[in-house]
N, CA and C atoms as an extended XYZ file, in Angstrom:
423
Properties=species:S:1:pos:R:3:atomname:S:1:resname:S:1:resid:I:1 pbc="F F F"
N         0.823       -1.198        0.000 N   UNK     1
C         0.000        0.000        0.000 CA  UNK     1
C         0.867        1.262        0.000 C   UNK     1
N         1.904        1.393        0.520 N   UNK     2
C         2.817        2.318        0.403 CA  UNK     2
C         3.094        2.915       -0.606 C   UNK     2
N         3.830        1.353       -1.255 N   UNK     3
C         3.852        2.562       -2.781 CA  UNK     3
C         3.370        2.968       -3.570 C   UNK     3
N         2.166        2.269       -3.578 N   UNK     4
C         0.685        2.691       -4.534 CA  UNK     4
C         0.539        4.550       -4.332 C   UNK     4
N         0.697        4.328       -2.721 N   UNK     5
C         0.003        5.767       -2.251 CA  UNK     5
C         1.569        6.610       -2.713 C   UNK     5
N         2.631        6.263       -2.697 N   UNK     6
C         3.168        7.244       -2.880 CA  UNK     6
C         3.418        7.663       -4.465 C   UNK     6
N         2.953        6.654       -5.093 N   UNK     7
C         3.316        6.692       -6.931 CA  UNK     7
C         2.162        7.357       -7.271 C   UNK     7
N         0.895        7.425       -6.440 N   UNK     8
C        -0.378        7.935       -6.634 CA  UNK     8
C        -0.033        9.756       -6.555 C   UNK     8
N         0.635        9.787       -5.204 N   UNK     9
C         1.024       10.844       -4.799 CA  UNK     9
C         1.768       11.765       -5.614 C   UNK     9
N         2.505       10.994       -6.392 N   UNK    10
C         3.956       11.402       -7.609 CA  UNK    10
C         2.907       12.322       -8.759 C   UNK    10
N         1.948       11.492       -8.835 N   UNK    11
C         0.645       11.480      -10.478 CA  UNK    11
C         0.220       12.942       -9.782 C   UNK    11
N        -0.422       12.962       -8.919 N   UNK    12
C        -0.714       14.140       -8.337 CA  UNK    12
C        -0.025       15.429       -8.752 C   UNK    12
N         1.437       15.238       -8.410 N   UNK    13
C         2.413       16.645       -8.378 CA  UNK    13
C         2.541       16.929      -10.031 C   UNK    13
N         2.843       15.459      -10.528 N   UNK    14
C         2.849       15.899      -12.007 CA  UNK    14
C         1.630       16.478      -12.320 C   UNK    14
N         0.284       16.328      -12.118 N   UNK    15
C        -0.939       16.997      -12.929 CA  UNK    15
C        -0.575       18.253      -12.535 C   UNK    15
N        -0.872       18.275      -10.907 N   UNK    16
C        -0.661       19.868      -10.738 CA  UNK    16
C         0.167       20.919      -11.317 C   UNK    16
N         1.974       20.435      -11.503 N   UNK    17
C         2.261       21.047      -12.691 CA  UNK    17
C         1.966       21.382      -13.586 C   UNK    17
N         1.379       20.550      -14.449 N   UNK    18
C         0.927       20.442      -15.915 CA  UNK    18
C        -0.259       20.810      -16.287 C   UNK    18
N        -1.023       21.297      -14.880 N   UNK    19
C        -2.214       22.064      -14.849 CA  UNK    19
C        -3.294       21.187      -15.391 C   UNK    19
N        -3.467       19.710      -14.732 N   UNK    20
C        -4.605       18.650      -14.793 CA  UNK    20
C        -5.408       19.307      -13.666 C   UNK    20
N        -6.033       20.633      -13.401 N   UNK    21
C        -7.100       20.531      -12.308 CA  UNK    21
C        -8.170       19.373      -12.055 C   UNK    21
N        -9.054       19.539      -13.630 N   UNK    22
C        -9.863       18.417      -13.171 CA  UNK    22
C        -9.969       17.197      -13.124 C   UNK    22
N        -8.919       16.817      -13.505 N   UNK    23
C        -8.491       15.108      -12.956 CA  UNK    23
C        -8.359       15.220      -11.328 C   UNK    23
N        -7.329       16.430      -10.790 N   UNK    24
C        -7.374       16.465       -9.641 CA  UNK    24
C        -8.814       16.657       -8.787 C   UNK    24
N        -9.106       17.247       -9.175 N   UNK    25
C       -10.545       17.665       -8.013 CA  UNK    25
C       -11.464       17.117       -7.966 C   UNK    25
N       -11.086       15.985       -9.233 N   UNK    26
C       -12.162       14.457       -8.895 CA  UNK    26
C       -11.534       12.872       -7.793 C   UNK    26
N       -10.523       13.306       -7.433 N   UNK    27
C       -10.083       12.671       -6.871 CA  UNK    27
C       -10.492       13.097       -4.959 C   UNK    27
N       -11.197       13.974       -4.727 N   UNK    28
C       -11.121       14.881       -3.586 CA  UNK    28
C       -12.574       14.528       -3.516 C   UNK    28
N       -13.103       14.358       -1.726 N   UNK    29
C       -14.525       14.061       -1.113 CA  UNK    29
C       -15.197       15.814       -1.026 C   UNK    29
N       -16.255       15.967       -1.377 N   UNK    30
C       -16.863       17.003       -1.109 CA  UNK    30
C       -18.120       17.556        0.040 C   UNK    30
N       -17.916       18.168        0.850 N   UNK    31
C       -17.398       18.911        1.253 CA  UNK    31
C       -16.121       18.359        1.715 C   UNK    31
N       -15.108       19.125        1.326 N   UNK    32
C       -13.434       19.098        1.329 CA  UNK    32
C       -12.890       19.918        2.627 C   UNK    32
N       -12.860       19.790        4.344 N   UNK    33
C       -12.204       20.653        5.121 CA  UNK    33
C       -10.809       20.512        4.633 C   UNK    33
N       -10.127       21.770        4.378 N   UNK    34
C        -8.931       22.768        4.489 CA  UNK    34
C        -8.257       22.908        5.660 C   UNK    34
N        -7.267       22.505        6.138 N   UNK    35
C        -6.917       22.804        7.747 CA  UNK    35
C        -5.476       23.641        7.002 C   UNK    35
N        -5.237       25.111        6.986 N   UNK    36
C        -4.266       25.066        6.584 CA  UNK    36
C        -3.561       26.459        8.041 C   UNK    36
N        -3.105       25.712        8.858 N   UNK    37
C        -2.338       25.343       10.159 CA  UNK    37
C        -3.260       25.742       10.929 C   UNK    37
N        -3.646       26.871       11.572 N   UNK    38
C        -4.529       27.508       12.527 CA  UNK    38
C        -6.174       27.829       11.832 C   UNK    38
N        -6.140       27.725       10.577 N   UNK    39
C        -7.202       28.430        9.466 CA  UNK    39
C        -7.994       27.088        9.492 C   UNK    39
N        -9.106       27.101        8.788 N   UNK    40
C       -10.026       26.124        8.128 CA  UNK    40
C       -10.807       26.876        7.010 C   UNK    40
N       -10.648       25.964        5.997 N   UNK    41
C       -11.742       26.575        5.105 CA  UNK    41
C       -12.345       24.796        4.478 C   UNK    41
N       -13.363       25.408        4.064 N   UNK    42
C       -14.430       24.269        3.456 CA  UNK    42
C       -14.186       24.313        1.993 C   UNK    42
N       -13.987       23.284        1.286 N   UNK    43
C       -13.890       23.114       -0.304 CA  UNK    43
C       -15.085       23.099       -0.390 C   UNK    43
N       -16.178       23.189       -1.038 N   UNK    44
C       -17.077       22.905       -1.625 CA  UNK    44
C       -18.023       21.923       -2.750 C   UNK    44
N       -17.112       22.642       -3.841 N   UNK    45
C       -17.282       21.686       -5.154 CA  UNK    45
C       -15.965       21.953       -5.534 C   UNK    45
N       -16.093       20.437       -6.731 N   UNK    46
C       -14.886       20.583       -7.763 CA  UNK    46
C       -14.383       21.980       -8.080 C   UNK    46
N       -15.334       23.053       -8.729 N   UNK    47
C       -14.838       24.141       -8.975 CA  UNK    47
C       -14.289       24.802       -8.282 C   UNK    47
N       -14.856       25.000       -6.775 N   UNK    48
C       -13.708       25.565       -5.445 CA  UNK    48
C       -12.139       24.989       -6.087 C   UNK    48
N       -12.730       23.656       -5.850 N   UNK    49
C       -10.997       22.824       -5.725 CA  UNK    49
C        -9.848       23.083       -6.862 C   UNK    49
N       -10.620       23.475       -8.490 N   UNK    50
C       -10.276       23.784       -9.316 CA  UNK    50
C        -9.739       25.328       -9.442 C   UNK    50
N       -10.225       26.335       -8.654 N   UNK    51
C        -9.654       27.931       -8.543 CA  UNK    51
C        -8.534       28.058       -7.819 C   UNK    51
N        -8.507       27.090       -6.429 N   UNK    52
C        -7.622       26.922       -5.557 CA  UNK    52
C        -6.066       26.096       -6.227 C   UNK    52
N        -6.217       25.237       -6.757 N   UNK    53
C        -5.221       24.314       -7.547 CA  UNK    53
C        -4.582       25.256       -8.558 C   UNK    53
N        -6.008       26.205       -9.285 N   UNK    54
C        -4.763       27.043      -10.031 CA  UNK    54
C        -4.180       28.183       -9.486 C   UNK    54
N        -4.581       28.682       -7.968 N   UNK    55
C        -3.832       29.438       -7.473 CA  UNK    55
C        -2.640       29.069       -7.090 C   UNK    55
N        -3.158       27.864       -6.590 N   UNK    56
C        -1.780       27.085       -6.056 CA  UNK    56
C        -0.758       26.776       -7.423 C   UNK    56
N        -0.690       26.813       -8.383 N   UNK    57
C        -0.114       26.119       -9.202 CA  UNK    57
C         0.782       27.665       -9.661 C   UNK    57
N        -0.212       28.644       -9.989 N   UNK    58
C         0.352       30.088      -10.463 CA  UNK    58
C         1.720       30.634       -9.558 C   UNK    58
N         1.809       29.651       -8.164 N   UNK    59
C         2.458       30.167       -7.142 CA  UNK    59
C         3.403       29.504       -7.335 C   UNK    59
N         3.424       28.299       -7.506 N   UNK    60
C         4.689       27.375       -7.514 CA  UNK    60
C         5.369       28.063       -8.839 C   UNK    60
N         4.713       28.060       -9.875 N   UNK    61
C         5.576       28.542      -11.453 CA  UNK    61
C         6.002       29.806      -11.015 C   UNK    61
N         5.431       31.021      -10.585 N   UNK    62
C         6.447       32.234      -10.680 CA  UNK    62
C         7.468       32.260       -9.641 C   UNK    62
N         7.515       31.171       -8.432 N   UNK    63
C         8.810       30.837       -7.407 CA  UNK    63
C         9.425       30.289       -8.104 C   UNK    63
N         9.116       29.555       -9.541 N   UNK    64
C        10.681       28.968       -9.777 CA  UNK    64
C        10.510       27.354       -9.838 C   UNK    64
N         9.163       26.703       -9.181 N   UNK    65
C         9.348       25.725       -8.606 CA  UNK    65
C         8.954       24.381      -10.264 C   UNK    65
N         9.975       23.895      -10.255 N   UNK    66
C         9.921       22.821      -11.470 CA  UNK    66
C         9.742       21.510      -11.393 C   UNK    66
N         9.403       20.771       -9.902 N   UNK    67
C         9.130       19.892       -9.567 CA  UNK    67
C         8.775       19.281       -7.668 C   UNK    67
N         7.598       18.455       -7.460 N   UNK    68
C         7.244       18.711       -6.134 CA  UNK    68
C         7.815       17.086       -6.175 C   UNK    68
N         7.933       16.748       -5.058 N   UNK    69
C         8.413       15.398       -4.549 CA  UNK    69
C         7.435       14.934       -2.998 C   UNK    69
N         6.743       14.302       -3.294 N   UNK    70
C         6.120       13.777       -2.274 CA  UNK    70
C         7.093       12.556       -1.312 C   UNK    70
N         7.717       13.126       -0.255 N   UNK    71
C         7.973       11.773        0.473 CA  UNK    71
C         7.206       11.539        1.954 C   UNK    71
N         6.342       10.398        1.361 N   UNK    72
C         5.432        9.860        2.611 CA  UNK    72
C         6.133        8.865        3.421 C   UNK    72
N         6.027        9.627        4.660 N   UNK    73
C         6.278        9.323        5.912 CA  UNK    73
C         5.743        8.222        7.041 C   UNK    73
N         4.696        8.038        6.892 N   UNK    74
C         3.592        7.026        7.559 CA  UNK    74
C         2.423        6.772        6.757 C   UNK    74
N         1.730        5.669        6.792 N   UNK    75
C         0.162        5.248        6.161 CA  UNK    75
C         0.289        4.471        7.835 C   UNK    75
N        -1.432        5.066        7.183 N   UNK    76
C        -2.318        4.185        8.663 CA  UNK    76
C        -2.760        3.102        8.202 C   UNK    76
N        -2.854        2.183        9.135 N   UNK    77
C        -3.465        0.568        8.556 CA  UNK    77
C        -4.937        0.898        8.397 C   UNK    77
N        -5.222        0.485        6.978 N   UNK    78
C        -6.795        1.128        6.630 CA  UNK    78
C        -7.625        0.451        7.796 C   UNK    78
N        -9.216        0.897        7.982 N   UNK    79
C       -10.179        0.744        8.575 CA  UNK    79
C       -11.421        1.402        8.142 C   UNK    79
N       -12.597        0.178        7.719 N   UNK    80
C       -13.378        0.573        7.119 CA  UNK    80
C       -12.967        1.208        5.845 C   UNK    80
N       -11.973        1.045        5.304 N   UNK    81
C       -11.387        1.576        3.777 CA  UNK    81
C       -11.301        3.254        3.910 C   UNK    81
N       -10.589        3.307        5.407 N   UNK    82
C       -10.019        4.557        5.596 CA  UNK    82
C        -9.120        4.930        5.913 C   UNK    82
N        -8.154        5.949        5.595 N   UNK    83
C        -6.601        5.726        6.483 CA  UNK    83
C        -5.972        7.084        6.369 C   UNK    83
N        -4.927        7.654        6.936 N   UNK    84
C        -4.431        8.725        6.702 CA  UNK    84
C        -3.032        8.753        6.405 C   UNK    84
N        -2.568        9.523        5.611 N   UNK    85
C        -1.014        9.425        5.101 CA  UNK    85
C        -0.522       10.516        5.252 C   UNK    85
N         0.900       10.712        5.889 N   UNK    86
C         1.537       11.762        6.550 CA  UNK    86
C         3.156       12.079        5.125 C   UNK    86
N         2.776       13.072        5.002 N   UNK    87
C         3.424       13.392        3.744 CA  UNK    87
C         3.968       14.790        3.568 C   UNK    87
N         5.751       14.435        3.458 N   UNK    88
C         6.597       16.302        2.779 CA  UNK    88
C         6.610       16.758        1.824 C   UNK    88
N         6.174       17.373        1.360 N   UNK    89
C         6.757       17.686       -0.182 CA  UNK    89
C         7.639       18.913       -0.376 C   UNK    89
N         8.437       18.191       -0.940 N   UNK    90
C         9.542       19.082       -1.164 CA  UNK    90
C         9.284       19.653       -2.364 C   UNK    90
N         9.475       20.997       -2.869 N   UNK    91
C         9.204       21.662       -3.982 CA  UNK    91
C        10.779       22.279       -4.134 C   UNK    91
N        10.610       21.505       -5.613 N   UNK    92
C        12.328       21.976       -6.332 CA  UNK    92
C        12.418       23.058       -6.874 C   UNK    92
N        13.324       24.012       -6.787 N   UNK    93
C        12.885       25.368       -7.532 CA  UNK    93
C        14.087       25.787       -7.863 C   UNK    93
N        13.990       26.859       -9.118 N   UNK    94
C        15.475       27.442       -9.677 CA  UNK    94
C        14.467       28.807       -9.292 C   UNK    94
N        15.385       30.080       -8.839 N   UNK    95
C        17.070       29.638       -7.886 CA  UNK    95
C        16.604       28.655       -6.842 C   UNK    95
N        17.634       27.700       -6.621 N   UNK    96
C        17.533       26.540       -5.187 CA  UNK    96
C        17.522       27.258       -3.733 C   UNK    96
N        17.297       28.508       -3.774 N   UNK    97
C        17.034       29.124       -2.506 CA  UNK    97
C        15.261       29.519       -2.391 C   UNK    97
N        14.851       29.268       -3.308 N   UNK    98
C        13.415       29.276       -3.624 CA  UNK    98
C        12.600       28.022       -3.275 C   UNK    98
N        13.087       26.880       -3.252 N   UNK    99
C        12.881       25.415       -3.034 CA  UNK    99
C        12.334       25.650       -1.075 C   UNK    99
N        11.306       24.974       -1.150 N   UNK   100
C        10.476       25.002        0.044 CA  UNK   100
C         9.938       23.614        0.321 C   UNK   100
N         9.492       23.575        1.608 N   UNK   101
C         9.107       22.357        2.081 CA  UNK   101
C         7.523       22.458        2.666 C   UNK   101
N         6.484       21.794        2.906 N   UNK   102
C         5.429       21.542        3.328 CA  UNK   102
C         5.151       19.580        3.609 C   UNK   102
N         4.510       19.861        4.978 N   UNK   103
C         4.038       18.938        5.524 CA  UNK   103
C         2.601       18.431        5.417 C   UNK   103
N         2.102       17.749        5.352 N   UNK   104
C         0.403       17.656        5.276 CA  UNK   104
C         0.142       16.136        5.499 C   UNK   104
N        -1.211       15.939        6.339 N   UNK   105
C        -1.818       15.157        6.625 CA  UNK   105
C        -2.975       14.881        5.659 C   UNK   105
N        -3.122       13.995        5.061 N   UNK   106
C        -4.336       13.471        4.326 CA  UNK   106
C        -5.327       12.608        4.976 C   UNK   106
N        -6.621       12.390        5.107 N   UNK   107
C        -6.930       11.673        5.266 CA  UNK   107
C        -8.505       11.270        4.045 C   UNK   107
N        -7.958        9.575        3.481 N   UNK   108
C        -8.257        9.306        2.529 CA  UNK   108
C        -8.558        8.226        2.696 C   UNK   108
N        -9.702        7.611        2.141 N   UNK   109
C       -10.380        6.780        1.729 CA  UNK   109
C       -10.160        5.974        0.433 C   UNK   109
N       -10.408        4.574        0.007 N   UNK   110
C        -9.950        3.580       -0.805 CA  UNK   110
C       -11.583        3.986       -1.582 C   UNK   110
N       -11.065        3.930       -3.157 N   UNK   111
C       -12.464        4.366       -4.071 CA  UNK   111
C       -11.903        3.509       -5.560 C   UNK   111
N       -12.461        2.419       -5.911 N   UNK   112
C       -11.976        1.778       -7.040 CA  UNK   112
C       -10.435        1.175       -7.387 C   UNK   112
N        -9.986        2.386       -8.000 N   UNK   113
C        -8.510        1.549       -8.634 CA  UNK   113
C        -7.731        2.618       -7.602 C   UNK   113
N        -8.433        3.827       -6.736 N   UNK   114
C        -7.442        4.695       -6.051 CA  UNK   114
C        -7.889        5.086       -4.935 C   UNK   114
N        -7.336        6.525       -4.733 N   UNK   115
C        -7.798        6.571       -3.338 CA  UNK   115
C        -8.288        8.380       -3.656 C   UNK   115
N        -9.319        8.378       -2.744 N   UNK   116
C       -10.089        9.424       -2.402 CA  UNK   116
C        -9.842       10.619       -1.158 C   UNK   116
N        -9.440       11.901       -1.613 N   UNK   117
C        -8.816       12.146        0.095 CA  UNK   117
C       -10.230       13.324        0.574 C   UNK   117
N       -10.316       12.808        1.338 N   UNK   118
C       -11.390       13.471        2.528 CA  UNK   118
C       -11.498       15.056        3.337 C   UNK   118
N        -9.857       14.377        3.720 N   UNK   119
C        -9.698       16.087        4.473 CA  UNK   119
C        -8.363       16.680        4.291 C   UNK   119
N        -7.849       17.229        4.448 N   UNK   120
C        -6.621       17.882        4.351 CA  UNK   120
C        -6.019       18.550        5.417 C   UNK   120
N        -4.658       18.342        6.308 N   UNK   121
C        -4.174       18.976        7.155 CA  UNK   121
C        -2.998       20.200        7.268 C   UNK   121
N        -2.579       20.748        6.689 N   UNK   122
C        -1.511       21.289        6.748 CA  UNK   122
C        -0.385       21.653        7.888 C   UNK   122
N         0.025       20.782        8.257 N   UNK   123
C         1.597       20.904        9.526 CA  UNK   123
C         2.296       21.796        9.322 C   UNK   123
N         3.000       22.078        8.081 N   UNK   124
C         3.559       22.849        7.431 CA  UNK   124
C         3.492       23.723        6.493 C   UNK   124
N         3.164       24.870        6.659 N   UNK   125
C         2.992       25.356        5.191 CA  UNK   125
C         4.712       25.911        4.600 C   UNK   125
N         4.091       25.957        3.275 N   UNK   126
C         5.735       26.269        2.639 CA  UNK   126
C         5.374       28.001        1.759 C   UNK   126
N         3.842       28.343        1.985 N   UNK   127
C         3.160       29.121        1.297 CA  UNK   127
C         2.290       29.648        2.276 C   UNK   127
N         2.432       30.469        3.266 N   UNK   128
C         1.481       30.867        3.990 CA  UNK   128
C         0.905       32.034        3.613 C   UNK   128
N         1.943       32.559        3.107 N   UNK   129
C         0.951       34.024        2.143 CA  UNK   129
C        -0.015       33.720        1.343 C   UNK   129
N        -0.390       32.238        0.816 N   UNK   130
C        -1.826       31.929       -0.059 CA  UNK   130
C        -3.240       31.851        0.828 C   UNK   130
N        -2.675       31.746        2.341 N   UNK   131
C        -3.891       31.100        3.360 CA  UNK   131
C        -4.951       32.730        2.714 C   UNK   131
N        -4.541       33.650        3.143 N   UNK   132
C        -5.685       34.551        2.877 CA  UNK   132
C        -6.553       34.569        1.272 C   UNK   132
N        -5.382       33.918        0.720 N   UNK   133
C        -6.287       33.853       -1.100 CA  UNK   133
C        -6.974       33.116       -0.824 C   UNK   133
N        -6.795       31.811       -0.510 N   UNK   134
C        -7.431       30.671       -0.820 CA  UNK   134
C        -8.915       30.694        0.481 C   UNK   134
N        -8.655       31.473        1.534 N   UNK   135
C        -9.933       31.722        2.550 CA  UNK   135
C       -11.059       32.574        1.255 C   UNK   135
N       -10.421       33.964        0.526 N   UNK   136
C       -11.308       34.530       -0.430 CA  UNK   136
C       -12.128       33.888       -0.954 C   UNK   136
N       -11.176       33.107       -1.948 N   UNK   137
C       -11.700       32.038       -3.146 CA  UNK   137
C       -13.156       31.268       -2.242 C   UNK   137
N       -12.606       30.605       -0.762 N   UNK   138
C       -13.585       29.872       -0.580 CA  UNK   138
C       -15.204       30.902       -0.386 C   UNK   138
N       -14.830       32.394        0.125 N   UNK   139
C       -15.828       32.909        0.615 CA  UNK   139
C       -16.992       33.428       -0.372 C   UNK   139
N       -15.716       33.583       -1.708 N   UNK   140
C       -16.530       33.947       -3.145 CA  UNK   140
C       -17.436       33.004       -3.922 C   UNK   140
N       -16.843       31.854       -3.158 N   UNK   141
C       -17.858       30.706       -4.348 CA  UNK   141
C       -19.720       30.457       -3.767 C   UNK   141
């Protein structure tokens, strides 16, 4: 299960690069809680998840950042086809003083050939100047 979740995890960073929103935001339970460290916001629908992904994405390209690396840290032994995965991602960036780190907690559910994530934690942010965009985005939809 490990490496499923972490090769799953890999597919992820590549869309987000490559600007696959809506592959991504079908992969996500709706209503979507946001924990991003002290904040909460509620995803809504796909389209929330889809404004947010390209904010997030607009942010990584003008830092520089040319590749994210997910290395997961722990999976929980599923239950009831539920589990949570504790995960860094390292974001590679030119200049390499631009390269940042974030922590996050998933918690995700087993759905067909993949997995479904539920909620979202943020331990770390590597982007805390987006918390106030991404609170907007949610308040505008």
């Amino acid at each position: 299960m490990f490496s499923q979740v972490s090769a799953q995890l890999r597919q992820r960073a590549d869309r987000l690069l490559s600007g696959q929103y809506d592959w991504l935001a079908a992969h996500y339970v709706y209503p979507l809680p946001l924990y991003l460290g002290p904040s909460r916001l509620i995803v809504r629908s796909p389209d929330e998840a889809v404004s947010m992904l390209c904010l997030l994405r607009a942010a990584y390209l003008e830092r520089g950042v040319i590749a994210l690396q997910p290395r997961v840290t722990a999976v929980d032994l599923p239950r009831d086809g539920r589990f949570r995965v504790w995960v860094d991602w390292h974001e590679l960036a030119i200049p390499a003083e631009q390269s940042r780190q974030s922590s996050v907690i998933y918690y995700c559910r087993t759905s067909g050939p993949g997995l479904r994530v539920e909620m979202v934690q943020y331990t770390r942010l590597s982007m805390p100047e987006l918390s106030p965009h991404f609170a907007s985005l949610a308040l505008s939809a």
